[in-house]
N, C-alpha and C positions, 0 to 999 in steps of 0.2 A: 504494500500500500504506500503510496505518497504521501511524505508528512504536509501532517496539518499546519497550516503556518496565519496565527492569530494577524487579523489585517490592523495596519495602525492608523488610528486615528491621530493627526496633527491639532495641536492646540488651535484656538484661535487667532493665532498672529494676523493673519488677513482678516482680520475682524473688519467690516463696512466704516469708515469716519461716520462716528458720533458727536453729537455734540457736548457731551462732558466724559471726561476722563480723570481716572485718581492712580499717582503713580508712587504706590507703598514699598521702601524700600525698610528692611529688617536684617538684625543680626541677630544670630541663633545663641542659647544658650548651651554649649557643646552638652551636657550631660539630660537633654530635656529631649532628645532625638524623635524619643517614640511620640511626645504631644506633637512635634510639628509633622512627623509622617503623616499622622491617622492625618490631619489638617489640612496636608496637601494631597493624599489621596482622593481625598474625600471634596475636591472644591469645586468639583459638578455638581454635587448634590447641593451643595451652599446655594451654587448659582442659580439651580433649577428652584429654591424655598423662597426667592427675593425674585426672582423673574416671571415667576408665571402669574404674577402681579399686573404684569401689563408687557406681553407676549412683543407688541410692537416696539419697545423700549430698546429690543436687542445687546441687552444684558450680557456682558462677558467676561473672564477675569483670565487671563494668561501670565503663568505662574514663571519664575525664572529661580535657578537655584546657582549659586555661585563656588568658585572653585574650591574655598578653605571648609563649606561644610561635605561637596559631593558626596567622596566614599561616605562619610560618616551617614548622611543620610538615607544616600540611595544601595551602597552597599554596592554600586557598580563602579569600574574603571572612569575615570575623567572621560568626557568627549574629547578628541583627537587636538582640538584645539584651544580649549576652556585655560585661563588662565587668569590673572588677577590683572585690571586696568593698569594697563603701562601709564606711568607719567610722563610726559611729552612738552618738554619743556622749550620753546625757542629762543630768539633774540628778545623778545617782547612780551610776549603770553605766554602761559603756563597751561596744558590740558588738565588737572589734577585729579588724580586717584584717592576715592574718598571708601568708606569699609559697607560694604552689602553685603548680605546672605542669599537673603531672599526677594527678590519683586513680587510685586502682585500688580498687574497691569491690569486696572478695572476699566471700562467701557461702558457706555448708553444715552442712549438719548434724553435721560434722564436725571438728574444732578441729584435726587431723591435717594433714584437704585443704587447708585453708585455709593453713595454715602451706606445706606445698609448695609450692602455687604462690605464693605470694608469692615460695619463698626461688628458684624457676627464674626468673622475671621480673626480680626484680632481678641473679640472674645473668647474663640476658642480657642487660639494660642497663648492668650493669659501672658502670665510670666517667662514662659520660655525664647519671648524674643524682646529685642529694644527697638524701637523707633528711630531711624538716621534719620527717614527722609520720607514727607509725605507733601505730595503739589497735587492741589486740585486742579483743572484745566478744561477750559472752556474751549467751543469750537469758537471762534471770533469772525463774524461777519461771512464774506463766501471764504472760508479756510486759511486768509491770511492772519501772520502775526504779526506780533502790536510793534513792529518795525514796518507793515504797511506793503507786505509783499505776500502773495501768495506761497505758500509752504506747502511743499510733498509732489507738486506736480510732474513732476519725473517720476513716481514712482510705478514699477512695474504690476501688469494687468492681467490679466488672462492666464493663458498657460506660463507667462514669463513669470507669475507671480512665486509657484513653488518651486522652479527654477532658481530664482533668486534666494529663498528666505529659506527654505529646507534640504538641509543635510540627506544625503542620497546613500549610494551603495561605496562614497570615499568613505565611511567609518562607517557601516551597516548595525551596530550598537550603540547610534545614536541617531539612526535614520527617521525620518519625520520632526526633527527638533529642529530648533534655530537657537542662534548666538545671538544673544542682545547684548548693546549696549545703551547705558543712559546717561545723559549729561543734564545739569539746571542749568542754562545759563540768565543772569543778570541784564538788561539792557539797561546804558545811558540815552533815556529819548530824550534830554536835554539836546545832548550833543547829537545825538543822529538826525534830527531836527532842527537844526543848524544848517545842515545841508541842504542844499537845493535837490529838487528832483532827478537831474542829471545825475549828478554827483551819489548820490543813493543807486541810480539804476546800477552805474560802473563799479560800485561794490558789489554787486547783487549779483551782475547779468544777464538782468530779467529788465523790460520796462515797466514800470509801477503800475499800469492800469489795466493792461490788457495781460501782463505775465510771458510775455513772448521774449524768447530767449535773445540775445544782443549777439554781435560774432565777439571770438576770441581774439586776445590781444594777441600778440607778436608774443612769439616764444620767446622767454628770456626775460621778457617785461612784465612788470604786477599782472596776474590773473585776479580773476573776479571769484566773488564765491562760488559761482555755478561749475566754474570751469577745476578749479582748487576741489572740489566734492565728488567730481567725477572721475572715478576707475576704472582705468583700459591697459589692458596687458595685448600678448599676442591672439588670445582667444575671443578679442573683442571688449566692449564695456559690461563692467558689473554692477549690475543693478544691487541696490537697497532697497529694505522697503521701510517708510519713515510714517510714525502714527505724532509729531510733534503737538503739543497743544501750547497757546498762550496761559500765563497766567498772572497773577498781579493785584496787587493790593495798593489803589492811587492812593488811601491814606496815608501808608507807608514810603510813598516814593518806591514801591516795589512792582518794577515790569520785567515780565521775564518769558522768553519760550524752553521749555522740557522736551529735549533731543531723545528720542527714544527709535533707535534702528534695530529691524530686526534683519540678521543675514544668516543665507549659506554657510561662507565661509567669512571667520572671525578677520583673518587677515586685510578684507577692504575694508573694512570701516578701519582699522587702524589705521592704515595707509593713507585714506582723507585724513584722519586727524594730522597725522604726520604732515601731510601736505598742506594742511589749513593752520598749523603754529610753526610749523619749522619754514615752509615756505617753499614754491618749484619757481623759482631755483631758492635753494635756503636763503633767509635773508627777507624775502619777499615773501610776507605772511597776508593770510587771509585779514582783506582790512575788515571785515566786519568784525572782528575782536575788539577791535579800537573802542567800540560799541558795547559788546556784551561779551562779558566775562563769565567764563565757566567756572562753579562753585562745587560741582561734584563731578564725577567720575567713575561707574561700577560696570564693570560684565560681569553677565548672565548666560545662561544657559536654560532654555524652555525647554523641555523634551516635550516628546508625545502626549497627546492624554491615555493613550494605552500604558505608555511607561508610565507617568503617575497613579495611574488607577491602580498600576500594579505593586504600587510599594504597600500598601495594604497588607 
């Protein structure tokens, strides 16, 4: 007989753009393993006790586990390329590595749903994790952030999408997962508002209204963001797939977008970061940093929901 071979289900990293998002980042208590198992086994069932509240909300939560708990939690080998946020330092800006465990990337069209299941999950993790990092985030206007540009529009569609964002038969023990990384960063809209329209596009290069891409500078010369984000080897461009939300407290003087990429393989989004502080050619950093500084820094690891189901 031919063995039976369990189909896997992929998280929901390709979840549809919602309009609110909650991006829960935890460190684990190392001697508390079995409360956060049962916890993250178990975060279909959460999502299905808060969601079938209002079906159309499209309710979701994709889990990510980081490298210093893996073995201890899942009891399997690291993914092939899981490793701890390199710090990326260049002439100017600093990409900075901050301590995560665990993600919980909540989703819906909802600002309600999302706040529930956060507040039930961290109830049932109790004491065995600590709070680094929690950003609520909003969709803002048609998908632009509060710098005034449309955000994620390159991202990959169709069949390109799990292409892009799921590990295949290069590590088959971690096949259906994606690599995430997460950054907060900070905006000065004082000073990015300072500038003229032009002058924002040619950081950007996108045009501010309609989002249509500008051509590239002369090799050698400052690239723009669009161009500094984009990954091309000999096998062509590598797509990311990017879920970033605005968020921001104007009483506080606090604006900010939440970088949240999910990939394939770990190594192109490092490779942009590398490209956007150290600079192509080094020296020559992404000017949008001038603007908004990055405050954290963590990779994740999402596996399958068949693998989390399985640590049960």
């Amino acid at each position: 007989m031919s063995e039976r071979r369990v189909p896997i289900a992929p998280q929901q990293v390709d979840a549809p753009l919602t309009r609110s998002a909650i991006f829960l980042v935890l460190t684990v208590d190392e001697t508390r393993f079995d409360d956060v198992r049962a916890t993250v086994a178990g975060i279909e069932d959460i999502v299905k006790s808060v969601g079938f509240r209002d079906l159309d909300a499209r309710l979701s939560c994709t889990v990510g586990v980081g490298s210093r708990i893996w073995r201890g939690l899942t009891g399997h080998p690291l993914p092939a390329e899981l490793h701890p946020f390199p710090e990326v330092s260049g002439g100017a800006h600093t990409a900075v590595s901050t301590p995560g465990d665990l993600l919980f990337h909540i989703r819906a069209e909802r600002p309600d749903l999302c706040f529930e299941l956060e507040r039930l999950i961290l109830e049932q993790l109790g004491t065995a994790v600590t709070v680094e990092d929690e950003v609520s985030g909003f969709r803002y206007f048609d998908a632009r952030d509060l710098l005034g540009f449309v955000d994620g529009s390159a991202n990959p569609v169709g069949p390109d999408l799990p292409e892009a964002t799921l590990v295949g038969a290069e590590d088959s023990a971690s096949a259906g997962g994606s690599y995430v990384v997460v950054q907060k960063y900070l905006h000065d809209l004082d000073a990015w508002q300072s500038l003229t329209t032009e002058q924002q596009e040619a950081v950007i290069g996108r045009r501010k209204a309609d989002n249509i891409e500008l051509d590239d500078a002369a090799v050698g010369t400052q690239q723009a963001h669009k161009t500094l984000a984009t990954i091309t080897d000999e096998s062509g461009e590598h797509d990311i797939l990017r879920d970033n939300m605005p968020f921001g407290r104007p009483g506080a003087g606090e604006f900010g977008t939440y970088f949240i990429g999910y990939s394939r393989r770990l190594w192109v989004i490092e490779q942009m970061l590398q490209r956007m502080f150290i600079g192509d050619p080094p020296g020559l950093h992404d000017r949008i940093l001038d603007f908004s500084v990055a405050h954290t820094g963590t990779t994740f690891f999402a596996p399958s929901a068949t693998f989390l189901s399985s640590l049960a």
